[in-house]
C-alpha positions, -999 to +999 in steps of 0.1 A: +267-792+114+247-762+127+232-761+090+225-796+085+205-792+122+191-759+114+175-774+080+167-808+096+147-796+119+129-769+095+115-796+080+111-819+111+086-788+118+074-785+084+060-817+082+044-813+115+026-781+115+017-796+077-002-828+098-017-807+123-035-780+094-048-810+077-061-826+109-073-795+126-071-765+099-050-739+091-066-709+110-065-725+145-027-742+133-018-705+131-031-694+159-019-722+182+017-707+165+011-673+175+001-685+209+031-706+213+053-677+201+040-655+232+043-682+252+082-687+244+086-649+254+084-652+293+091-687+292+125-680+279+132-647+292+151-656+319+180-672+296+196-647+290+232-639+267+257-640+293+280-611+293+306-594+317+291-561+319+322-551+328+342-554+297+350-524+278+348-538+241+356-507+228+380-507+198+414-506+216+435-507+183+468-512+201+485-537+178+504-526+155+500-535+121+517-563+108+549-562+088+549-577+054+569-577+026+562-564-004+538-579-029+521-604-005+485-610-015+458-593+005+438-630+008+467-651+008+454-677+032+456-696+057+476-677+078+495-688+113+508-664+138+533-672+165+538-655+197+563-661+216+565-659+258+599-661+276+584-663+317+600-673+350+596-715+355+578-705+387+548-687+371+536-714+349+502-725+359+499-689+365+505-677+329+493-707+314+457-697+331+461-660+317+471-675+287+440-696+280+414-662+284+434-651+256+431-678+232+391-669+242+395-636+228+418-647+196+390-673+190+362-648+196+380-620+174+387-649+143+412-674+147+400-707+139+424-727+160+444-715+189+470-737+212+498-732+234+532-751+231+560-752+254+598-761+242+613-796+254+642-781+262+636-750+280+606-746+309+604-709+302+604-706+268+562-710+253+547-702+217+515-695+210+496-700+175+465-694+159+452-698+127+434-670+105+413-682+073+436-654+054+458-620+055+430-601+054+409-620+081+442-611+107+442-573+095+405-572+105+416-589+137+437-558+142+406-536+138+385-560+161+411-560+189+396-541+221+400-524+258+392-562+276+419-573+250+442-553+264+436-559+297+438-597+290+473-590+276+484-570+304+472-597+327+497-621+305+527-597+301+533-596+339+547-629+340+567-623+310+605-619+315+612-602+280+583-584+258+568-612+236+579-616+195+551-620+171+555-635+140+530-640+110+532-665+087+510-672+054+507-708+039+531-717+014+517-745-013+530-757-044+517-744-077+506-708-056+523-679-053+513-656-020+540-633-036+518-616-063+541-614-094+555-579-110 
C-alpha cells in the first residue's frame, strides 16, 4: 500500500510540476520548488517524531537464546512463539494492560502479528503469540531486545503467579523440510 501511494503520488507530482514548466518555465518551476522546500522547514518543524525520552533503548540482551534442535534451518520460516502467563483472576485488566505495551515492543522489534488468548477453561491461564517472517528474523529479535524491554517485562511479571514458559515454533508444510537433511 505505502508503495503503490508513494509511486502514485510521484507521478501525481510529476505530471504537475511537468504542466507548470511548460506553462511558466523551468527556471522559475525550480525555483518556486526550492522555495516551497524552505518553506516546509518551519512550517513542519513543530511535528515532531514522538519519543519517550525516557526509554533506555540500549541493547539489554537478556533473553536467552532459543533452544533448537539440531539441524533446523537458519531461515526456516514463518515462525510462531508462545508465551505463556499463569496470573491471579483478580489482576486481569491489570496484566492484560501491561500485556498490550508489550505486544508494542514485539511489533516494534519484528513480529508481524501479535495477540493475546486466554483458556476457556481456566481465568488464569493466558498465551501470548507472535509471528516472525523466519528463524533468523526471531534470533535478531534477541539482539534487538532492550533496557525499556525489560522494564515492560518486569511491569508484566509482577502479576505473574509462576515465571512464564516460552516456546518457539517454525512452520511445518508439506513437501519442506525445516530439518535440513544429513
Amino acid at each position: 500500500m505505502y508503495v503503490t501511494v508513494f509511486f502514485g503520488t510521484m507521478t501525481f507530482g510529476s505530471a504537475i510540476w511537468g504542466d507548470l514548466a511548460s506553462f511558466i518555465g523551468l527556471a522559475f518551476t525550480h525555483f518556486l520548488a526550492a522555495a516551497g522546500a524552505l518553506a516546509a522547514i518551519p512550517l513542519t518543524s513543530r511535528w515532531k517524531l514522538h519519543t519517550d525520552v525516557e526509554l533506555d533503548l540500549t541493547p539489554s540482551m537478556h533473553w536467552p537464546a532459543p533452544v533448537v534442535s539440531d539441524g533446523i534451518v537458519t531461515d526456516a520460516g514463518p515462525m510462531m512463539v508462545t508465551v505463556q502467563y499463569r496470573i491471579e483472576a483478580e489482576n486481569r485488566e491489570a496484566f492484560l494492560i501491561a500485556l498490550e505495551k508489550l505486544g508494542h515492543e514485539r511489533k516494534r522489534d519484528g513480529a508481524y502479528a501479535w495477540d493475546i488468548f486466554q483458556d476457556t477453561s481456566d481465568e488464569e491461564l493466558f498465551v501470548e503469540i507472535f509471528f516472525l517472517e523466519s528463524r533468523l528474523e526471531h534470533l535478531r529479535q534477541h539482539s534487538r531486545v532492550t533496557e525499556a524491554d525489560r522494564t515492560l517485562e518486569q511491569n508484566v511479571a509482577q502479576y505473574l503467579r509462576l515465571p512464564p514458559a516460552v516456546t518457539h515454533y517454525v512452520a511445518a508444510e508439506v513437501g519442506k523440510n525445516a530439518i535440513a537433511s544429513a
